[in-house]
MIDONU-36649 format. One record per residue (C-alpha): residue number from 1; chain; y, z, x negated. Coordinates in steps of 0.05 Angstrom, whole numbers, plus 32768, in hexadecimal, padded with zeros to 4 digits. Example, Ala and Ser with C-alpha at 12.3 -4.5 7.8 and 13.67 -1.06 7.14 Angstrom:
nuba pos->1&unit->A&py->7FA6&pz->809C&px->7F0A
nuba pos->2&unit->A&py->7FEB&pz->808F&px->7EEF
//
This chain:
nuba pos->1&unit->A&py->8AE1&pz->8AC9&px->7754
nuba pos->2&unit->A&py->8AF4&pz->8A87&px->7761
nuba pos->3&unit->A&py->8AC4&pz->8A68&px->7728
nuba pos->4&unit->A&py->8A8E&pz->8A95&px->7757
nuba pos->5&unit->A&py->8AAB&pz->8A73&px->779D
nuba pos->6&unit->A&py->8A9A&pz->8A30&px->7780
nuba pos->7&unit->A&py->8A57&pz->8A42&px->7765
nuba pos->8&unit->A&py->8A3D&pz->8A5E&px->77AC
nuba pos->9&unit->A&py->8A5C&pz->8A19&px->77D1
nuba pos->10&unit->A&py->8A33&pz->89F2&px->779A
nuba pos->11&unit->A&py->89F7&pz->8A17&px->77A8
nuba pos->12&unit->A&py->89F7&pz->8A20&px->77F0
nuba pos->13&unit->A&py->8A06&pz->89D6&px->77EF
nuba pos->14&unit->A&py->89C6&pz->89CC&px->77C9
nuba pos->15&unit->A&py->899A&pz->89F2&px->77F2
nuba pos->16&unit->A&py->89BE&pz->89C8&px->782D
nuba pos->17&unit->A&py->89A2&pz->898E&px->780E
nuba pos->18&unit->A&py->8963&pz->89A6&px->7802
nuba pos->19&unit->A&py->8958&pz->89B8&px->7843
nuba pos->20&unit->A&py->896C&pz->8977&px->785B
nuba pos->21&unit->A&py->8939&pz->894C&px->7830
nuba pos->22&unit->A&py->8906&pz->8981&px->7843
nuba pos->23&unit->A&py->8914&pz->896F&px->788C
nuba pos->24&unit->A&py->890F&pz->8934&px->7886
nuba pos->25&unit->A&py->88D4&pz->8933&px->7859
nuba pos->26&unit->A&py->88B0&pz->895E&px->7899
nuba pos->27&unit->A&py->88C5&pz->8926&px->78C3
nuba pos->28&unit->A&py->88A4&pz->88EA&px->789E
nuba pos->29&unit->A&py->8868&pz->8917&px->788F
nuba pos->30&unit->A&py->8865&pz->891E&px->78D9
nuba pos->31&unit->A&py->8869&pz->88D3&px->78E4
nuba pos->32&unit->A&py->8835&pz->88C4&px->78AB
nuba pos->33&unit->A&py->8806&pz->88FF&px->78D5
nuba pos->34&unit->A&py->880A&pz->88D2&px->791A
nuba pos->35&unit->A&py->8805&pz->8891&px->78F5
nuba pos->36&unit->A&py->87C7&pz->88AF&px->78D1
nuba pos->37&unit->A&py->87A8&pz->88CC&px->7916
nuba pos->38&unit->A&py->87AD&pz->888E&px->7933
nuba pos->39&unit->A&py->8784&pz->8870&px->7901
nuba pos->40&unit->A&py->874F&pz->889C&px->7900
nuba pos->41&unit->A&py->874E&pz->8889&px->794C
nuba pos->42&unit->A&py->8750&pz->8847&px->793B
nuba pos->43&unit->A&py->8716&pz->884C&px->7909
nuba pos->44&unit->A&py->86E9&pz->8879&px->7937
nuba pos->45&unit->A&py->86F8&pz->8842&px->7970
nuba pos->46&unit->A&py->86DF&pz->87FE&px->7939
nuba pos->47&unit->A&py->86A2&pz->8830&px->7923
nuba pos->48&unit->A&py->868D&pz->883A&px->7968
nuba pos->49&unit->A&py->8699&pz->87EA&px->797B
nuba pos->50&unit->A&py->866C&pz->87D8&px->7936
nuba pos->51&unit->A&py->8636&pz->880E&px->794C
nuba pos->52&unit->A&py->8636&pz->87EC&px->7990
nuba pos->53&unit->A&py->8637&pz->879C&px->7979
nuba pos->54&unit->A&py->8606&pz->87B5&px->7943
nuba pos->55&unit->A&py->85D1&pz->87CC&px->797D
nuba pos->56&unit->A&py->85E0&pz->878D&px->79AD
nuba pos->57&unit->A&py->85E0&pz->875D&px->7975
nuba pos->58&unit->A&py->8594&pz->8780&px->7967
nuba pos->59&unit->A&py->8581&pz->8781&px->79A7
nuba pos->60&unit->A&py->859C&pz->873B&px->79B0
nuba pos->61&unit->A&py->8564&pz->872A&px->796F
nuba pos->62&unit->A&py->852A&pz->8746&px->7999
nuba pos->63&unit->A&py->8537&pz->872B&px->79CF
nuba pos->64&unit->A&py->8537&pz->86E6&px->79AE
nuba pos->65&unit->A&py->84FF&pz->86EC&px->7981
nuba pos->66&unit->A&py->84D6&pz->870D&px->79BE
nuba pos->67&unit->A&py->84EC&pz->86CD&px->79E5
nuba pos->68&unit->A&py->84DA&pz->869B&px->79BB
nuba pos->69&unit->A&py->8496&pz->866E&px->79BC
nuba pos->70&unit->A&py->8456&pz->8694&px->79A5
nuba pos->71&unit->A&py->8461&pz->867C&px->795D
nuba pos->72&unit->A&py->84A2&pz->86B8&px->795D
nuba pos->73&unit->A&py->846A&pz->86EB&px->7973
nuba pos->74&unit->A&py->8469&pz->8703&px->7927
nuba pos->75&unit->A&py->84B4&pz->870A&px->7924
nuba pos->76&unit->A&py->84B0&pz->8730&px->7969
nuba pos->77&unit->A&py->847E&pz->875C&px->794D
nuba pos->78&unit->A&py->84A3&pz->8767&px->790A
nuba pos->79&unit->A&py->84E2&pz->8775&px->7927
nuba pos->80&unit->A&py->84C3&pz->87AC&px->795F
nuba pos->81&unit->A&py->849B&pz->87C9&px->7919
nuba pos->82&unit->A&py->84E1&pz->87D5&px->78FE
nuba pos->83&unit->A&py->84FC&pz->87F5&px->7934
nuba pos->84&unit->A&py->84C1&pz->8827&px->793F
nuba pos->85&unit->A&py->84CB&pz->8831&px->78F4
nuba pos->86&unit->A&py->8513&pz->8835&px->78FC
nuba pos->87&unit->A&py->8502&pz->886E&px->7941
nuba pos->88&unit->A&py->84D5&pz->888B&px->7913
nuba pos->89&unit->A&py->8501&pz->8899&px->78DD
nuba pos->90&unit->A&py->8537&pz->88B9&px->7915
nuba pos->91&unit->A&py->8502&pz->88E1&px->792A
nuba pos->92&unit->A&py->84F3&pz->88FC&px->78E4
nuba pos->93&unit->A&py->8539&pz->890B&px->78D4
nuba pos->94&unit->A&py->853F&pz->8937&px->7919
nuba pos->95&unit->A&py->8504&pz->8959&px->7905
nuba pos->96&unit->A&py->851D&pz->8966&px->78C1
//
């Protein structure tokens, strides 16, 4: 009896164990979780800020070659051709 005494300490100390590292497994799984929700954030936030310089720093290339002397009238006129081509092609996928 006593040989089965000692053999259901041992075990229920084992599953004690367990069930600490589990715990504590569920904890750092919950930390890695936050830690990776906040980078998503993070990256949705940088996307949106590229998106946004991308479109100034274009609209900051029109204005300049539409400012320029008459000689930057072909680069005015190229860069408004690529952005009808560039509407068009939203327009396209919309329809698509």
């Amino acid at each position: 009896m006593d040989h089965l005494n000692g053999l259901v300490l041992r075990i229920e100390e084992g599953v004690k164990s367990l069930q600490s590292e589990l715990d504590r497994y569920r904890s750092e799984l919950n930390v890695k979780n936050e830690e990776l929700d906040a980078l998503r954030k993070e990256n949705s936030d940088l996307r949106k800020t590229n998106s946004e310089l991308e479109e100034a720093y274009s609209k900051l290339r029109l204005a300049k070659a539409i400012g320029k002397s008459s000689g930057s009238d072909v680069e005015a006129r190229r860069r408004m051709n690529e952005l009808v081509r560039e509407i068009d092609k939203c327009i396209a996928m919309l329809n698509g």
